[in-house]
C-alpha positions in Angstrom: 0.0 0.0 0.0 1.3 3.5 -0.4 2.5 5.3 2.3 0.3 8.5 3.3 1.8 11.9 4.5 0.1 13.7 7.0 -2.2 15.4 4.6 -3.5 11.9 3.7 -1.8 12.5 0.1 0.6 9.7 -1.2 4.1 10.2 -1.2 4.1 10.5 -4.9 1.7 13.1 -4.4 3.4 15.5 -1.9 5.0 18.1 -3.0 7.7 17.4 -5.5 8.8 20.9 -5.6 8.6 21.2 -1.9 6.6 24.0 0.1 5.5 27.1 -2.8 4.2 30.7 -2.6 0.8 30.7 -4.2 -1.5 33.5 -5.2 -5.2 33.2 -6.0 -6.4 36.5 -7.7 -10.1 36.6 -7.2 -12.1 35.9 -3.5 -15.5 34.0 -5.0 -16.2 30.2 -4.2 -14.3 28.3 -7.0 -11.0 30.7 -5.8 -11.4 29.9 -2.3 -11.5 26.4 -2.7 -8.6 26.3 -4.8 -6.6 28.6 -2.2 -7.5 26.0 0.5 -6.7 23.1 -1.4 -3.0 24.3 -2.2 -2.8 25.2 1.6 -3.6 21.5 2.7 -1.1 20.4 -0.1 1.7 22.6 2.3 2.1 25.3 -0.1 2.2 29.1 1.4 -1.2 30.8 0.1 -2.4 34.3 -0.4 -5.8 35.4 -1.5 -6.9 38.2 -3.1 -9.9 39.9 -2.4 -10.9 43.3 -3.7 -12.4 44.8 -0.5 -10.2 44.5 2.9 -13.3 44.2 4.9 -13.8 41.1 3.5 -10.3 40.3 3.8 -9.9 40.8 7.3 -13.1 38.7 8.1 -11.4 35.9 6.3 -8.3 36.0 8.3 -9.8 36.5 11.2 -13.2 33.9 11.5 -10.9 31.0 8.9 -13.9 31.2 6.4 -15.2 32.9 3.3 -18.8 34.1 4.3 -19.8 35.7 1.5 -19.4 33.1 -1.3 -18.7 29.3 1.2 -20.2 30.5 4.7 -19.7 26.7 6.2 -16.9 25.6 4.6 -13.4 26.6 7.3 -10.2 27.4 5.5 -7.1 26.2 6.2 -5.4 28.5 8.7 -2.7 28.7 6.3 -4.7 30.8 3.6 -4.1 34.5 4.1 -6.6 37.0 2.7 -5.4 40.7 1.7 -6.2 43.3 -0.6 -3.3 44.6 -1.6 -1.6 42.9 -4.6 2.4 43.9 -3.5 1.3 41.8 -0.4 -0.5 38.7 -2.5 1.8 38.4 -5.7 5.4 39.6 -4.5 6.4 36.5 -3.1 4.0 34.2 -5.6 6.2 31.4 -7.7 2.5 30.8 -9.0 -0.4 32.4 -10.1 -4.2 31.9 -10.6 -6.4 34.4 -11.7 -10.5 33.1 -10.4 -12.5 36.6 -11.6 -14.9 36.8 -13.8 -14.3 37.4 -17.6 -15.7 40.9 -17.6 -13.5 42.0 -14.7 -10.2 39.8 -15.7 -8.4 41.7 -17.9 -8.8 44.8 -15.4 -7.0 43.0 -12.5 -4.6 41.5 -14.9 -3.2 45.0 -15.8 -3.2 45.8 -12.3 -1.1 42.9 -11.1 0.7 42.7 -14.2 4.1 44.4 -12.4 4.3 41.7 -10.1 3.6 38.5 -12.4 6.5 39.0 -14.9 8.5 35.3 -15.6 6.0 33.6 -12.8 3.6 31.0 -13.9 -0.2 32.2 -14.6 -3.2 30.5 -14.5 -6.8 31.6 -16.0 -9.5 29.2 -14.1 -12.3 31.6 -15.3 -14.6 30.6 -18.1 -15.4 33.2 -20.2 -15.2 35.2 -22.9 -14.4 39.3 -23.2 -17.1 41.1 -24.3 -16.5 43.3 -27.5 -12.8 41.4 -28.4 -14.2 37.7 -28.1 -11.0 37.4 -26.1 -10.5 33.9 -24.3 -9.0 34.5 -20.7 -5.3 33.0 -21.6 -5.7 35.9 -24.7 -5.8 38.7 -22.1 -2.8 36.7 -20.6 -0.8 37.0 -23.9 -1.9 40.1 -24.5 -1.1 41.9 -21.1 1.8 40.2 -19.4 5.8 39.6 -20.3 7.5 36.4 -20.3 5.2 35.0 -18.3 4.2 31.1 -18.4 0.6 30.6 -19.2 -1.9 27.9 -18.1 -6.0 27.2 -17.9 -7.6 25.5 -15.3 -10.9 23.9 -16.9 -13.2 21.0 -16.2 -16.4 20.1 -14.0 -15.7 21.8 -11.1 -18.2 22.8 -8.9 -16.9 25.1 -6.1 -19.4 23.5 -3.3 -18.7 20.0 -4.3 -15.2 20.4 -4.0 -15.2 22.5 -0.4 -17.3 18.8 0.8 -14.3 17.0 -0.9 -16.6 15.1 -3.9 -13.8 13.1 -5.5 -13.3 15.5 -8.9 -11.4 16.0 -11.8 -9.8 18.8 -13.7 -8.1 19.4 -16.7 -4.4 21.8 -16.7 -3.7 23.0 -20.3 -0.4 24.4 -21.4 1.9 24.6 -24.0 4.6 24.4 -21.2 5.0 21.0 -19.5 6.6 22.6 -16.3 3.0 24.5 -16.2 1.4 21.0 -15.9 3.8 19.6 -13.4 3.7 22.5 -10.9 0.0 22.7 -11.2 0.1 19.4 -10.6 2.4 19.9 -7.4 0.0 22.4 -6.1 -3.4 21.3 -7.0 -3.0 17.5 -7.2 -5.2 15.6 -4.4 -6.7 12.3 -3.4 -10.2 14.1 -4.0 -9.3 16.8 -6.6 -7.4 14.7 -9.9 -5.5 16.7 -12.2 -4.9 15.7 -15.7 -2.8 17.6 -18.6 -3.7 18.8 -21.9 -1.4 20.6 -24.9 -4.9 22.5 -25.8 -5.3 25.9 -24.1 -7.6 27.4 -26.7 -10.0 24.0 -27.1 -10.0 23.8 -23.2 -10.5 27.3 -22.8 -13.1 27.1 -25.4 -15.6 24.3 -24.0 -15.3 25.8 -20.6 -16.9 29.1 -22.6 -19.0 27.4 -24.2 -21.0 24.9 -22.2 -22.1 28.1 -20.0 -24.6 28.6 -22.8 -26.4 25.2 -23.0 -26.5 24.9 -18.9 -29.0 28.0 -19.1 -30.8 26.5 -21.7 -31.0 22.9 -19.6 -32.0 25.1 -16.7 -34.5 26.2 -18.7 -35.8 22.9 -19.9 -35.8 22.4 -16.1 -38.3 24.9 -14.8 -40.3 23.5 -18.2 -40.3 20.0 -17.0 -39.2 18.9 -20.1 -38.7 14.8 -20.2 -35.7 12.7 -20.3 -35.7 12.6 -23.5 -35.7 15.8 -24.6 -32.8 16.6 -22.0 -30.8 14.4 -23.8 -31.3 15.7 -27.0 -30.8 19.5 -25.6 -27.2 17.7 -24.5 -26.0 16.2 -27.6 -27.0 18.6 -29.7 -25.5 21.4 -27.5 -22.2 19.5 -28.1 -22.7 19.5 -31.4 -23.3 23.2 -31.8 -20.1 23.9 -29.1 -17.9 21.4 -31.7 -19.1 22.9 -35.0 -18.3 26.2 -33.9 -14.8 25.2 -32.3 -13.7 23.5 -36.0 -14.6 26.5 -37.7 -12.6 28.5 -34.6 -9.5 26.4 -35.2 -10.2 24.3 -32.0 -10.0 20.4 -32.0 -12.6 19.2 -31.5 -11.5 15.8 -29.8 -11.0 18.3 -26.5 -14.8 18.5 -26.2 -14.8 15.0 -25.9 -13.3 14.9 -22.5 -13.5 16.6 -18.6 -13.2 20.3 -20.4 -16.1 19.8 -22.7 -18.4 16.8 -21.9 -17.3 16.7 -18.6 -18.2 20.2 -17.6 -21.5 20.0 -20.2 -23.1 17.0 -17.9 -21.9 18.5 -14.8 -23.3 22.3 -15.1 -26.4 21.4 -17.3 -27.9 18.6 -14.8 -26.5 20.6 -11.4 -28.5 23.2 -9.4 -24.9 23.6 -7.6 -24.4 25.5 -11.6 -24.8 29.3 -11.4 -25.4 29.1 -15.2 -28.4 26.2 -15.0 -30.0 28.6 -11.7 -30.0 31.5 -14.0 -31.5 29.5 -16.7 -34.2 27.9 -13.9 -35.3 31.3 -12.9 -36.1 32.4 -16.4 -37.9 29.1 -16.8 -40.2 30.4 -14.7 -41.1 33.6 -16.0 -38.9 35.7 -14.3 -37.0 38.5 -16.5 -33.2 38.2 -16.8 -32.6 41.2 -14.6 -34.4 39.5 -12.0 -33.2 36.4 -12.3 -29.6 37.9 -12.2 -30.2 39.5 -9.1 -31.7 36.8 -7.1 -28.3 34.4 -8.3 -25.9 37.2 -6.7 -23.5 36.0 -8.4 -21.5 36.5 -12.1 -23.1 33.9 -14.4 -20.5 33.6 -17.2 -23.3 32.4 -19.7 -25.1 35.5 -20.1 -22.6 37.5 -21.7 -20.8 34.2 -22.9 -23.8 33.9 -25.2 -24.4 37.5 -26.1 -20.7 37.1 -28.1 -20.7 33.4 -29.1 -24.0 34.3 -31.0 -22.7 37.6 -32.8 -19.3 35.5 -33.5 -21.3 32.6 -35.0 -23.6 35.0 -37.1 -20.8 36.9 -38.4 -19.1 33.9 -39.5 -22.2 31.9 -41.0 -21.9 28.8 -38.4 -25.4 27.5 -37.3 -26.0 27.6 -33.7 -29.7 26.2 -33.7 -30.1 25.8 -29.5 -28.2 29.3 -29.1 -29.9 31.8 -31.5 -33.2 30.5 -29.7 -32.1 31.0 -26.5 -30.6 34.6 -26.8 -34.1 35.2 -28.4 -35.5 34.1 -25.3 -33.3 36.0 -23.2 -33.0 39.6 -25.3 -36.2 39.6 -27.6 -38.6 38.8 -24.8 -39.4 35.5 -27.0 -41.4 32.7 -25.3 -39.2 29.8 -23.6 -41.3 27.6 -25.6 -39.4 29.0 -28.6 -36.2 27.6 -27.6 -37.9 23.8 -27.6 -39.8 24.4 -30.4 -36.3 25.6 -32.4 -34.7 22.0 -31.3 -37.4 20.2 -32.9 -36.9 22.3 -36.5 -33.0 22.1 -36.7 -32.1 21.5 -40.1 -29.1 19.4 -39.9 -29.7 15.9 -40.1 -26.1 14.6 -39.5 -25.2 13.3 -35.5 -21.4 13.3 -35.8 -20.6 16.0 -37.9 -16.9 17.2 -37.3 -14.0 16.9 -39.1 -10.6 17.0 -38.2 -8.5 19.6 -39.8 -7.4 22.8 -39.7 -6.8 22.6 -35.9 -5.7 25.6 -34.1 -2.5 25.5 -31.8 
């Protein structure tokens, strides 16, 4: 049997590197949990949050109340404010805010993350530049090494330690293996991928067809049709990654289906509670309010369905539900669209013309 280290992690698992300084950009649930999970894996954490009221709170009561009120931190995680105090001393980076904040707090930190290792876990796209999070990376720092964190990961699930899986991509292999060093756990698996943009693209993506699943929800929609609404949601996600340049054998795994089943059949899913509010007849600005929280989806399909028009790819599920989102159409509309979808194929992909 393999010996076990204090922590309860394997010896293989422990810490190659030894003890690290870690930085988590961004105070909501998923950030938290990955700040306390690096902390039980004996790695020196910082977390930060925007206000230092809620910083201070953290520090002092060992527990993020606003997003994870009953889940304790390790005493290890240290919240602040101020990014000379979070980033200085950071060997590695993860940036957990949402896409319309990212690349804000990326300039900001950006004279404290040159040459150190950087990691997008958010799932989103920029309005306006249809910018992927590791994009804003490129675009924004120098010489540093980039990395996304993607897969079905909900925040709650992992806080109660639900055995889970995740996906590191990078074009650097020392990014995989220190992510895996930091992040790697008997309850939280990490597994590598060479495909930022496909990666980085299903975890975009599948934002869209968890609304519309929340949706069929609050409809009470059969089995069947739930199904269909997932297959044919991967099917719209892969037809627009080929013509994007992704490959599309990435939505086949924990980034796309993976995270598909997991936020389109979860209440845990910010995205599928969004959709299960409108379901009900409530307006989006309600809806939005009630979830208190950033659901990536909203805006993720406001740009995935101007991209797709501009460049003639048919996104059957998605046109009908921005219609039922932002021209007041009836949620029966987005059903009803399913049903007349004129392509007859299953499996239509090719592979070719892959971006890297």
């Amino acid at each position: 049997m393999t010996e076990k280290d204090s922590r309860g992690r394997s010896a293989t698992q422990s810490g190659r590197q030894g003890s690290m300084s870690v930085a988590v950009l961004g105070g909501g649930s998923f950030g938290t949990v990955l700040a306390n999970i690096a902390a039980i894996n004996g790695h020196r954490v910082m977390l930060w949050v925007r206000r230092e009221e809620q910083a201070s709170r953290i520090n002092i009561h060992h527990r993020n109340e606003l997003y994870l009120p009953n889940f304790p931190l390790h005493k290890s995680v240290y919240a602040s404010s101020n990014y000379a105090d979070v980033l200085s001393d950071a060997m590695v980076v993860l940036v957990a805010v949402p896409s319309q904040y990212f690349r804000q707090v990326v300039v900001e930190a950006a004279p404290w993350l040159s040459g150190k290792i950087v990691v997008s876990t958010t799932k989103g796209i920029e309005a306006e530049t249809f910018d992927l999070m590791s994009e804003i990376l490129q675009e924004e720092l120098d010489h540093a090494r980039i990395g996304v964190l993607s897969g079905p990961n909900l925040a709650r699930e992992i806080a109660g330690r639900e055995l889970t899986a995740t996906v590191i991509a990078s074009h650097c292999k020392d990014v995989q293996n220190t992510m895996r060093d930091v992040l790697h756990s008997d309850y939280f698996r990490m597994y590598a991928s060479d495909d930022i943009y496909g990666v980085e693209l299903a975890g975009a993506l599948k934002n869209i067809y968890a609304i519309a699943s929340g949706v069929g929800a609050a409809a009470g929609v059969g089995e069947n049709t739930t199904s269909m609404l997932l297959t044919r949601s991967l099917a719209e996600m892969s037809r627009l990654a080929v013509r994007l340049g992704a490959n599309p054998l990435t939505f086949l795994g924990l980034a796309g289906v993976g995270d598909l089943i997991a936020t389109c059949t979860s209440r845990l899913s910010r995205n599928f509670r969004l959709g299960y509010a409108l379901g009900e007849g409530k307006s989006l600005e309600v809806a939005e309010k009630e979830l208190g929280q950033v659901a990536e989806g909203a805006n993720t399909l406001k740009q995935t369905v101007a991209r797709a028009r501009k460049i003639d790819v048919d996104m059957p599920i998605a046109f009908a539900l921005y219609r039922v989102m932002y021209e007041k159409a009836l949620v029966s509309c987005l059903f009803r669209q399913m049903g007349k979808e004129e392509e007859q194929r299953d499996v239509e992909f090719m592979l070719g013309g892959i971006r890297t």
